[in-house]
C-alpha positions in Angstrom: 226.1 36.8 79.0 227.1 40.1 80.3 230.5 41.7 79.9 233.4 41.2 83.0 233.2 44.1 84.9 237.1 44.1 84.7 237.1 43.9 80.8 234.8 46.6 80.9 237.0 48.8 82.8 239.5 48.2 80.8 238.0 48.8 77.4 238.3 52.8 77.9 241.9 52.7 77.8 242.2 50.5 75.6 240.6 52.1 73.0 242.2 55.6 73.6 245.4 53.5 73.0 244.4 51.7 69.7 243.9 48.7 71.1 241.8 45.8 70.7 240.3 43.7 73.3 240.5 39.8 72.4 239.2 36.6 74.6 242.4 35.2 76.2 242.4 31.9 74.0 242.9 34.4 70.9 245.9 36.0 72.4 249.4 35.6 70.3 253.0 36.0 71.5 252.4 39.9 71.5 249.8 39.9 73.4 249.2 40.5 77.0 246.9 38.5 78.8 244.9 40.1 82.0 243.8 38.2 84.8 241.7 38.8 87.5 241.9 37.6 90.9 243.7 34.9 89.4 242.0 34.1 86.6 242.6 35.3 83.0 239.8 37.6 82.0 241.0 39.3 78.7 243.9 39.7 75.8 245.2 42.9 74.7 246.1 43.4 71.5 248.5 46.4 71.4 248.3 48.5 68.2 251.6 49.3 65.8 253.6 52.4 67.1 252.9 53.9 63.2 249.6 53.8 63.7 249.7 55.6 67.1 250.8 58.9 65.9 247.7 58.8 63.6 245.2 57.9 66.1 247.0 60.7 68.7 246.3 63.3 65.9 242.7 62.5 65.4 242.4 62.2 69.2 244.0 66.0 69.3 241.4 67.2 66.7 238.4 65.8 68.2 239.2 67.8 71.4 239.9 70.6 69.7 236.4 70.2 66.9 238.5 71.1 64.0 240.8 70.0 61.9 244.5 71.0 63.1 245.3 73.0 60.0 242.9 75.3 60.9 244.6 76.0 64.8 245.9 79.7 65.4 249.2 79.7 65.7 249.7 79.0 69.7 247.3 76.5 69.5 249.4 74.6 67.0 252.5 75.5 69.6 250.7 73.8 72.2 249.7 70.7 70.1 253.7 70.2 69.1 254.4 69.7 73.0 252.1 68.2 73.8 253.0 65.3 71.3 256.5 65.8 72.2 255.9 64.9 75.5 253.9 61.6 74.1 256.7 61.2 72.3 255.4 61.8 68.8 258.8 63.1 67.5 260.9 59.8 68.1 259.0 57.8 65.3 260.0 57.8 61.9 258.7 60.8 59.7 256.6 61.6 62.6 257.6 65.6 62.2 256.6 64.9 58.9 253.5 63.6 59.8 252.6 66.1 62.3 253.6 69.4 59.6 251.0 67.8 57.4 248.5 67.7 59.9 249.4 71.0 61.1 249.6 72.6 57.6 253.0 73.8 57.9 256.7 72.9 57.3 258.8 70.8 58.9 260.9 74.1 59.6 257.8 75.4 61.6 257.8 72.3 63.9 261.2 72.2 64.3 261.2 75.9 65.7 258.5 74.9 67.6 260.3 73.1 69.0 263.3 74.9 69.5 261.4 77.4 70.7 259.9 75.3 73.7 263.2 73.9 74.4 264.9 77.7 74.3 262.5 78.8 76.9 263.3 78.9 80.7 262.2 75.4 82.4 262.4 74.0 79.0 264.1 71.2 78.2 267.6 71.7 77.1 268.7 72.4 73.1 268.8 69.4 71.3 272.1 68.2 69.3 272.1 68.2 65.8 270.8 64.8 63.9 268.9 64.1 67.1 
């Protein structure tokens, strides 16, 4: 039986986010169920937010094709916002996680940071503990 057109246009972004395509009748309370023209066509299972950071980072070195250690400085500038943006920074030890896959200190992402924020258009300082 071939695959429902709308479960395989969903599978793309699915994957990119971690997540696992399920028949409907396997879906848990966490779950979301997707339907098509009225009927439901396939579950989503939604992966763990810890995981997410990991499977942004390898996402960031496949486009790059290297590891991102090995990034020249800017590069590694550019990778910080654009996982700020996503949000990297707001999960637990996630500028940990992100200085080891960088290969520097949690300093160096932190100015990073600072240092996009400082900028003009940037967003504003942030407080301290935040």
């Amino acid at each position: 039986m071939s695959e429902h057109p709308f479960r395989a246009a969903v599978r793309p972004l699915v994957d990119a986010l971690g997540g696992q395509l399920l028949e409907p009748e396997q879906a848990g309370a966490d779950d979301v169920v997707l339907s098509w023209e009225g009927c439901e066509v396939v579950a989503v299972r939604l992966p763990h937010l810890a995981d997410s950071l990991d499977r942004i980072l390898a996402d960031l070195e496949r486009r790059h094709g290297m590891p991102l250690a090995r990034l020249d400085r800017k590069a590694k500038q550019s990778v910080v916002r654009n996982l700020e943006a996503r949000g990297a920074f707001t999960l637990r030890h996630g500028v940990e996680t992100v200085a080891a896959a960088l290969g520097v200190s949690r300093f160096t992402v932190y100015n990073y940071l600072n240092r996009e924020n400082a900028e003009p258009g940037g967003a504003p300082p942030r407080p301290e503990g935040a």
